[in-house]
Backbone as CSV, one residue per row, in Angstrom:
resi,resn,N_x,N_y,N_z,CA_x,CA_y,CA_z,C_x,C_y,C_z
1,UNK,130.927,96.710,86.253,131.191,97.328,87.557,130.276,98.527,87.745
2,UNK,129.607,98.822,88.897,129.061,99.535,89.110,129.394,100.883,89.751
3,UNK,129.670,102.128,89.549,130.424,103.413,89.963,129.628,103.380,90.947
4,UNK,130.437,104.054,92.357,129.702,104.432,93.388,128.370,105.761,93.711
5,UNK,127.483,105.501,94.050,126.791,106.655,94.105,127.054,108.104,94.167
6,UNK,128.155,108.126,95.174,129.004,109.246,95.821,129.131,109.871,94.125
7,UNK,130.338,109.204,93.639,130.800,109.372,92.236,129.699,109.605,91.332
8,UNK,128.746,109.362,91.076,127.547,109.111,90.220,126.239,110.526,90.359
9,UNK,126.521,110.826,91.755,126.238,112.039,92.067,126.746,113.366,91.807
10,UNK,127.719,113.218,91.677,128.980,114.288,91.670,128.813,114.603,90.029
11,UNK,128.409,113.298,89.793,128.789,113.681,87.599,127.474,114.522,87.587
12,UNK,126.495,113.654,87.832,124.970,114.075,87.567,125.245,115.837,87.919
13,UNK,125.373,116.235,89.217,125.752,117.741,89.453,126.500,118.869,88.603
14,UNK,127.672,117.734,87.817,128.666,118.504,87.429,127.860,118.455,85.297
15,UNK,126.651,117.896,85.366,125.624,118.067,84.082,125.328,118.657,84.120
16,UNK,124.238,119.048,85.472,123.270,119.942,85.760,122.137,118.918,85.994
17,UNK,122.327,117.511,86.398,121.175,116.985,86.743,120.905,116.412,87.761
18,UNK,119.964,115.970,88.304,119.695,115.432,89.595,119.306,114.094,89.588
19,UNK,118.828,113.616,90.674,118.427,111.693,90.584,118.812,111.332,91.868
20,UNK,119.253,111.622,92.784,120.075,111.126,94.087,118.474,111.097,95.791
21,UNK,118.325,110.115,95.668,117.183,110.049,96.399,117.640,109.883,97.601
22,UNK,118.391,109.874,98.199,119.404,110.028,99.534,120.138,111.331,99.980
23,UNK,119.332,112.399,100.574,118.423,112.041,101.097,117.184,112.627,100.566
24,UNK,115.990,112.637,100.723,115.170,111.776,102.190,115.172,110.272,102.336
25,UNK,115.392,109.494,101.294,115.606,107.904,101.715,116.590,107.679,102.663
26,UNK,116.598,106.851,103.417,117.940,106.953,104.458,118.119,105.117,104.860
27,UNK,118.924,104.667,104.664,119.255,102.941,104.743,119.160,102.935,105.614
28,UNK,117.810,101.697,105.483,117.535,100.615,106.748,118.708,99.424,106.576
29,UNK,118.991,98.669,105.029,119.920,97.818,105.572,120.511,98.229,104.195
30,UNK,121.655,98.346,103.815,122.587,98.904,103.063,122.971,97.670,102.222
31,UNK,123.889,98.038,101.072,124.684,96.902,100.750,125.435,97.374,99.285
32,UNK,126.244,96.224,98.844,127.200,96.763,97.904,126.329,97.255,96.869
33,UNK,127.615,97.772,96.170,126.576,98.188,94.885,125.739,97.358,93.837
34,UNK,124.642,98.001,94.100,123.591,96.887,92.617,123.118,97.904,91.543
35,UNK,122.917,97.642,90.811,122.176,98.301,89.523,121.013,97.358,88.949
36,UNK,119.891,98.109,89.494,118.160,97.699,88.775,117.686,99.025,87.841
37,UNK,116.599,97.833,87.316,115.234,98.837,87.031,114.239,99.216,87.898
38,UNK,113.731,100.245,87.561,112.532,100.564,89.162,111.227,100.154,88.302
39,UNK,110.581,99.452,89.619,109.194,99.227,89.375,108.567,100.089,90.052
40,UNK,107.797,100.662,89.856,107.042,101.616,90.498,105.902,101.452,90.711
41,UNK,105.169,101.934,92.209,104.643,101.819,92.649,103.718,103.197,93.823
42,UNK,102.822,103.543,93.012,101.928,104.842,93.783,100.693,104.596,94.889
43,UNK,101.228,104.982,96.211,100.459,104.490,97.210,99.835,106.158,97.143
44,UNK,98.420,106.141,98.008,97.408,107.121,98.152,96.625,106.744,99.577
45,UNK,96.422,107.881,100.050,96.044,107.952,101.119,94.756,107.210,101.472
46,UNK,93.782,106.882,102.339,92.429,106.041,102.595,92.539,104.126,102.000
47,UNK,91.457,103.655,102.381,91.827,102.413,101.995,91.442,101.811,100.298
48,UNK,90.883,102.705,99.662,90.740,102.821,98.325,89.893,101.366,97.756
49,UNK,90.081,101.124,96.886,89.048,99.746,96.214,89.590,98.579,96.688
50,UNK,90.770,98.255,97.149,91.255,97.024,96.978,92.461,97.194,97.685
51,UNK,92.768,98.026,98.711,93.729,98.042,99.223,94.992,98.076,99.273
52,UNK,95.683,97.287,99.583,97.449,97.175,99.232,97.442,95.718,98.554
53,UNK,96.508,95.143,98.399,96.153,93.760,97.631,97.326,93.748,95.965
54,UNK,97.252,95.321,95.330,97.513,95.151,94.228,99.255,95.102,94.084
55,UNK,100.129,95.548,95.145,101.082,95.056,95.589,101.463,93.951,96.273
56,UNK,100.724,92.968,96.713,100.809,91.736,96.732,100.703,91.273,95.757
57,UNK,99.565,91.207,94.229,99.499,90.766,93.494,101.147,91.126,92.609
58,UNK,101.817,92.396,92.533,103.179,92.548,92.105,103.897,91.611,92.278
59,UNK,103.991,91.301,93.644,105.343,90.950,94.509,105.374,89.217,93.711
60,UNK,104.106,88.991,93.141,103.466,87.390,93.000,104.145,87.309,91.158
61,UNK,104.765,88.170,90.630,105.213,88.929,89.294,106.647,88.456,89.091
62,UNK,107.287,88.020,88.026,108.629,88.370,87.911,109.128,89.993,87.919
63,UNK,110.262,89.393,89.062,110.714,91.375,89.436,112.122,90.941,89.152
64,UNK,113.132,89.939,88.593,113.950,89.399,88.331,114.922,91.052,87.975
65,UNK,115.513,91.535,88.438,116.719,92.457,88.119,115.770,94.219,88.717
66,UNK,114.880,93.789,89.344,113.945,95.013,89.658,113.852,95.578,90.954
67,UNK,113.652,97.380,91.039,113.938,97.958,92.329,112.745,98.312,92.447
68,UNK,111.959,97.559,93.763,110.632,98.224,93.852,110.698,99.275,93.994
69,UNK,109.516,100.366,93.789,110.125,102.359,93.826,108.685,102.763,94.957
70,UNK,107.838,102.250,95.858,106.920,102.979,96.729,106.736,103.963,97.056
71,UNK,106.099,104.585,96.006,105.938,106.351,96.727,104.859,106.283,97.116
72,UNK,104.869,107.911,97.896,103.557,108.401,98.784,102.925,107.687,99.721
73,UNK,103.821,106.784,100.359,103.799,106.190,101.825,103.422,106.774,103.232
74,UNK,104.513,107.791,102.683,104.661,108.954,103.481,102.993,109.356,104.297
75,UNK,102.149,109.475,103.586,100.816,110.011,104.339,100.640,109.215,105.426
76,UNK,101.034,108.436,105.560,100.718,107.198,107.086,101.961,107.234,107.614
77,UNK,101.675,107.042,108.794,102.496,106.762,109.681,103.325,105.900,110.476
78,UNK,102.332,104.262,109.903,102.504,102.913,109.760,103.242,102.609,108.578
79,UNK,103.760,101.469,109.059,104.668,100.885,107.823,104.107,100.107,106.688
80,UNK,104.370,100.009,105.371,103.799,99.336,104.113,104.972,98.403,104.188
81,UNK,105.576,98.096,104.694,107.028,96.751,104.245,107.035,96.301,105.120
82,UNK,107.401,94.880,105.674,108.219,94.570,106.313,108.665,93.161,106.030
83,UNK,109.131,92.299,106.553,109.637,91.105,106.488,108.834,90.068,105.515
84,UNK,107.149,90.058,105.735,106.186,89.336,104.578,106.570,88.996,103.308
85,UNK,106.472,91.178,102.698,106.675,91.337,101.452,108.411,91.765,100.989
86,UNK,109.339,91.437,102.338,110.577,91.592,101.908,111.036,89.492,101.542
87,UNK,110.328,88.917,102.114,110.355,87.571,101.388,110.091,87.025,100.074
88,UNK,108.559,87.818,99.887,107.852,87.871,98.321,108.475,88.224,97.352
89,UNK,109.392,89.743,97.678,110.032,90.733,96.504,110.698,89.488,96.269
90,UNK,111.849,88.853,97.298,113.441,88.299,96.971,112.831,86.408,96.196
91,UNK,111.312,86.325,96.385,111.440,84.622,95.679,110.862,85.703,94.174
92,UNK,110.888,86.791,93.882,110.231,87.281,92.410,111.713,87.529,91.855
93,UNK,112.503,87.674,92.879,113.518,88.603,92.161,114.482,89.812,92.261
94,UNK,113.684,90.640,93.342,113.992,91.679,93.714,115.594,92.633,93.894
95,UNK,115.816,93.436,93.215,117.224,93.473,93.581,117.432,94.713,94.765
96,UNK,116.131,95.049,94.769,115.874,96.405,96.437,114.323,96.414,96.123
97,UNK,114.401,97.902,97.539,113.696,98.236,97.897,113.555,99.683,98.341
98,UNK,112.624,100.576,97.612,113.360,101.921,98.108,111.534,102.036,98.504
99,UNK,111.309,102.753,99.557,109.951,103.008,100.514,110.126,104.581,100.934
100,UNK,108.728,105.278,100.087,108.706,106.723,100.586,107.768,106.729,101.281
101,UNK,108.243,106.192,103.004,106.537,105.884,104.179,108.041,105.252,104.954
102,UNK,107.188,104.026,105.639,107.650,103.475,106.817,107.822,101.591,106.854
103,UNK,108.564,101.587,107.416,108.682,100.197,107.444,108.673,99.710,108.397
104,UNK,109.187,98.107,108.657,109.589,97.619,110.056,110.211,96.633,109.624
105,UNK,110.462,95.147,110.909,111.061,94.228,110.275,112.269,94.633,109.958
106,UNK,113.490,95.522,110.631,114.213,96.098,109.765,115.573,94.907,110.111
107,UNK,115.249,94.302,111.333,116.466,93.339,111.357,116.219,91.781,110.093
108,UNK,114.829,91.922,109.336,114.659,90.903,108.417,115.624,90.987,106.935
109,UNK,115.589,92.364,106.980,116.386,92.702,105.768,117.342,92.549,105.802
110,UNK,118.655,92.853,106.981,119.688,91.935,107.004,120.054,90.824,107.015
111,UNK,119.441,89.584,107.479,119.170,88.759,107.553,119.222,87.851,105.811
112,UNK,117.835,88.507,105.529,117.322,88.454,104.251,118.290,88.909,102.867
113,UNK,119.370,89.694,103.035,120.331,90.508,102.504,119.443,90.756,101.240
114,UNK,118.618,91.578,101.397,117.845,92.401,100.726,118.061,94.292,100.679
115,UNK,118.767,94.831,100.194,119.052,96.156,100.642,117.315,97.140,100.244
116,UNK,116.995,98.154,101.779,116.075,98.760,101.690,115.969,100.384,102.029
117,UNK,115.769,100.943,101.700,116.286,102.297,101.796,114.479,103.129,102.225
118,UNK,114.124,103.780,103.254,113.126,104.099,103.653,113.082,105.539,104.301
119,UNK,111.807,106.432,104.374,112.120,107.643,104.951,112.390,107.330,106.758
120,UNK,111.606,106.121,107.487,111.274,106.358,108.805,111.136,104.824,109.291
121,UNK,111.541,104.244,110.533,110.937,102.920,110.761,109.690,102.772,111.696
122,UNK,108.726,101.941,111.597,107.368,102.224,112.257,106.924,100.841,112.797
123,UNK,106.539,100.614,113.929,106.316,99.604,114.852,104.852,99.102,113.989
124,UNK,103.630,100.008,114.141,102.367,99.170,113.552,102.180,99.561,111.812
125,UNK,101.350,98.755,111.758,101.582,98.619,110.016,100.439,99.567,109.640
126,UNK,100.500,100.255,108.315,99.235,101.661,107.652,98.243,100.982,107.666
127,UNK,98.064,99.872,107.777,96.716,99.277,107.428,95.702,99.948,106.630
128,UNK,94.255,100.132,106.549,93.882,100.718,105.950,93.775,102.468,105.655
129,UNK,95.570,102.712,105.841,95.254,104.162,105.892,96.044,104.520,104.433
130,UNK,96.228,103.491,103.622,97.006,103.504,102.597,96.093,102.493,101.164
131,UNK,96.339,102.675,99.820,96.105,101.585,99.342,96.910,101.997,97.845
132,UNK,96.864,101.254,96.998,97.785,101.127,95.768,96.917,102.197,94.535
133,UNK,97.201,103.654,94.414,96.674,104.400,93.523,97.169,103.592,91.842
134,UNK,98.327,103.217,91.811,98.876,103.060,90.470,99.862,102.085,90.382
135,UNK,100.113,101.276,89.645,101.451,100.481,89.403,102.123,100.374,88.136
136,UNK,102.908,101.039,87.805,104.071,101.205,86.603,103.712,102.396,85.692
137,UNK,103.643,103.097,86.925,103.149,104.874,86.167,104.297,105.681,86.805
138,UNK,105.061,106.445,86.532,106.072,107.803,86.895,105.459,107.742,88.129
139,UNK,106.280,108.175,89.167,106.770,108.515,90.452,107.270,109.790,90.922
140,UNK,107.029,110.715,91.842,107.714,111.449,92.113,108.435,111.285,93.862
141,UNK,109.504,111.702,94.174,110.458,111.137,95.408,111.008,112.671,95.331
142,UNK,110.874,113.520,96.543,111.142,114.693,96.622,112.196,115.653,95.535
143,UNK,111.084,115.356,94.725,111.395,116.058,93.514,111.907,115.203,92.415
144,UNK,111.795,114.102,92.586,112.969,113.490,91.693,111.685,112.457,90.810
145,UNK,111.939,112.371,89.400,110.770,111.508,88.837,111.257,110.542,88.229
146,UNK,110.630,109.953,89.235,111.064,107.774,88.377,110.069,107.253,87.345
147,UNK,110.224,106.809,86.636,109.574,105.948,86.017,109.951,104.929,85.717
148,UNK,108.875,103.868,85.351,109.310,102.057,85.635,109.993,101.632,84.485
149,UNK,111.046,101.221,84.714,112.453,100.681,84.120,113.665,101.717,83.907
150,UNK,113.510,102.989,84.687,114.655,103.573,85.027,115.217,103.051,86.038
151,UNK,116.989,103.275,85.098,117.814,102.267,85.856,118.304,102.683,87.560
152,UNK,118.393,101.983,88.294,118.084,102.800,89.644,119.926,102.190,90.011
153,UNK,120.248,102.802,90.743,121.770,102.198,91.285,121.648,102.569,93.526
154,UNK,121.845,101.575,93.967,121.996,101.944,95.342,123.079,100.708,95.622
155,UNK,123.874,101.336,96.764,124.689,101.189,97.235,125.187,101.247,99.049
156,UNK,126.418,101.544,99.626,127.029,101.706,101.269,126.478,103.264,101.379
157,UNK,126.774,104.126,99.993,126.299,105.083,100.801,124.848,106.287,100.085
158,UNK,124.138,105.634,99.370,122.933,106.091,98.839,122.737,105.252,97.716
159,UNK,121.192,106.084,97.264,120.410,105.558,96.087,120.146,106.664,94.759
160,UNK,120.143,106.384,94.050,119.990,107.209,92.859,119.526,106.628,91.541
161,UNK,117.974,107.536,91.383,117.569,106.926,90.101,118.177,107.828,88.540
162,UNK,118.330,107.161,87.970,119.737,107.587,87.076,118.699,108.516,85.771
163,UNK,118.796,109.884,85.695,118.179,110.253,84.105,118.808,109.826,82.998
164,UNK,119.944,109.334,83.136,120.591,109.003,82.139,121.461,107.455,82.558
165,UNK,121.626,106.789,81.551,122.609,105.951,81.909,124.146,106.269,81.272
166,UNK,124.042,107.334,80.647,125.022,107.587,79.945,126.440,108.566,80.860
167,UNK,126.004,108.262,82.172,126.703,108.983,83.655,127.794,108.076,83.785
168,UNK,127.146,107.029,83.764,128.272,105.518,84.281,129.357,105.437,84.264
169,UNK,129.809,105.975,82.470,131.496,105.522,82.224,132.263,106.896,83.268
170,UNK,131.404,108.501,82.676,132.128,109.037,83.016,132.335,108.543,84.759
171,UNK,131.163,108.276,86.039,131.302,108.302,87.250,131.933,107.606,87.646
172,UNK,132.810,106.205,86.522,133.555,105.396,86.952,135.255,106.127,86.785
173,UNK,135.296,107.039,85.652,136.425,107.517,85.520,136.696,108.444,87.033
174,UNK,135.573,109.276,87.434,135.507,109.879,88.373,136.269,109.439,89.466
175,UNK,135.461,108.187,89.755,135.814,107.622,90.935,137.140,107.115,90.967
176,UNK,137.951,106.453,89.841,139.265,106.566,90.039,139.958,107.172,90.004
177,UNK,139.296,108.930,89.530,140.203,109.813,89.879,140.217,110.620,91.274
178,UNK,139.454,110.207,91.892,139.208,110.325,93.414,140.292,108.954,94.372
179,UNK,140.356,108.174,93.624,141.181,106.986,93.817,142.573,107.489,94.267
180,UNK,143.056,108.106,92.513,144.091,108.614,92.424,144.557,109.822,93.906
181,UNK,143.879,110.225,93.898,144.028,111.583,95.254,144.226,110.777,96.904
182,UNK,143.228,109.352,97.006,143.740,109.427,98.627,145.427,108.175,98.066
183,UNK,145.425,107.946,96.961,146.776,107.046,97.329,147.720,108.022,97.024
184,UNK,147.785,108.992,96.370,148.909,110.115,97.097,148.830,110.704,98.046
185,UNK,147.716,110.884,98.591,147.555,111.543,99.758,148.229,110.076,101.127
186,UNK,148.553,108.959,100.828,148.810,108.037,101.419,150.113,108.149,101.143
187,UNK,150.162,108.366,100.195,152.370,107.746,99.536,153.000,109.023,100.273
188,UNK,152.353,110.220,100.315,152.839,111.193,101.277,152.712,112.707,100.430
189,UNK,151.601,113.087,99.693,151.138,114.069,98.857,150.647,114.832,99.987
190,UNK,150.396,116.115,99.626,150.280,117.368,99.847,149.095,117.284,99.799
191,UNK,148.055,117.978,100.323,146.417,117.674,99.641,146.078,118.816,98.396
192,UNK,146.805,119.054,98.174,147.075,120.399,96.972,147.793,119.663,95.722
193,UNK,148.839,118.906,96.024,149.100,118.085,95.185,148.703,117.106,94.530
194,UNK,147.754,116.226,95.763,146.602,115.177,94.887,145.997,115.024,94.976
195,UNK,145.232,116.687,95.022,143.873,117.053,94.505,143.622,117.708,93.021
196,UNK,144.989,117.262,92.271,144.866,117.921,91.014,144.378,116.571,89.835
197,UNK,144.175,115.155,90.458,143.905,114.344,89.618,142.194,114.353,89.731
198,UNK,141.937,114.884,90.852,140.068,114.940,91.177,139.542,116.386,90.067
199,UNK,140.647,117.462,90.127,140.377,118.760,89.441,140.896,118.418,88.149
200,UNK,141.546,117.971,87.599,141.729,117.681,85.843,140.634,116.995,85.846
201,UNK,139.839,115.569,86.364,138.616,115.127,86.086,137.540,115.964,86.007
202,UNK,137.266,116.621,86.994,135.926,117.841,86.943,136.578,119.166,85.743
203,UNK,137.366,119.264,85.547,137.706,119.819,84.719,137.013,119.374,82.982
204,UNK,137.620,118.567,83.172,137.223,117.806,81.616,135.746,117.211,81.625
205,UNK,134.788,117.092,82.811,133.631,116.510,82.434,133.274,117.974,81.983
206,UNK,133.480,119.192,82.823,133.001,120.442,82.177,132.630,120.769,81.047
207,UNK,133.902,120.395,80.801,134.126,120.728,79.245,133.193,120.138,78.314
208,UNK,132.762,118.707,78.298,132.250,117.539,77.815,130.715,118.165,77.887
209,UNK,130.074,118.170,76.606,128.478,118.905,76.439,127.961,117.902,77.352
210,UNK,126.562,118.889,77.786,125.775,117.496,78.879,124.808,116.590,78.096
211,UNK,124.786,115.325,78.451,123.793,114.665,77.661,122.763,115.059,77.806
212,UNK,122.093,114.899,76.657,120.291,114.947,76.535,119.494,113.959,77.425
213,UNK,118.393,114.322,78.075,117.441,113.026,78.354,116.624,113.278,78.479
């Protein structure tokens, strides 16, 4: 089972660490929770030796359990995704798509039930205002550093590349102790009253040394 981001965020904070790429990523088409590895992928500004060719040649790759990771999109204003290479990712494998630039095609991804998470949506494509600096080298996503086969988790309500995987058990305990609070708050609790099963949880991750990574 996969802990919700929400939850998964909250632990990471309550470490002292970060990973939560939402925002600036913001869902084009959402979906339940998945857990990948990120492939990564460093776009650079101009049309460079070979273009965006070397991400086609990816997409042509087993990506079988894999979150493409596109950074530095952003310099263009045109989109690097859309419906083409949201077909390519899903016959490799793909289990997302996270895009730091622009996309389009955004009704393909529902369709496609491909979940894609992007800064902006963009009618014409970067064409040559983009091309592939690097593929399966560290990443940076406003502030946050991926590298390829960190485990990535996105979900209904964000994405987060994980420094640790060792977040999980506790963000799942989390989340049912957030559980615990709206079904008393339903049976007819006080919000003082069952908000003490959310505060004994943050309580005790406190306590709990932070992992190394």
């Amino acid at each position: 089972m996969v802990p919700p981001t929400t939850a998964i965020a909250d632990v990471l904070q309550l470490r002292g660490l970060t990973g939560w790429l939402s925002p600036p990523l913001r869902p084009m088409y959402r979906s339940q929770g998945v857990l990948g590895t990120a492939r990564t992928v460093r776009l650079a500004s101009g049309p460079g030796d070979d273009g965006l060719f070397p991400l086609h040649r990816l997409l042509d790759e087993d990506l079988d359990g894999r979150v493409l990771v596109l950074a530095g999109g952003h310099v263009s204003a045109g989109a690097v995704w859309g419906e083409i290479l949201t077909r390519a990712a899903l016959a490799s494998g793909a289990f997302g798509v996270l895009v730091e630039g622009g996309v389009r095609d955004v009704d393909a991804f529902r369709d496609l039930d491909l979940p894609v998470w992007a800064l902006y949506e963009a009618t014409a494509s970067a064409g040559e205002e983009l091309h592939v600096a690097s593929v399966g080298e560290p990443v940076d996503i406003a502030g946050v550093r991926v590298t390829d086969g960190m485990a990535v988790v996105m979900d209904w309500n964000g994405v987060i590349a994980l420094p640790t995987t060792d977040v999980l058990g506790d963000a799942l305990a989390y989340a049912d102790a957030e559980e615990d609070v709206v079904i008393a708050l339903r049976d007819g609790s006080t919000l003082e009253e069952a908000y003490r099963f959310k505060a004994e949880m943050i309580a005790k991750l406190r306590s709990t040394p932070i992992t190394s990574v």
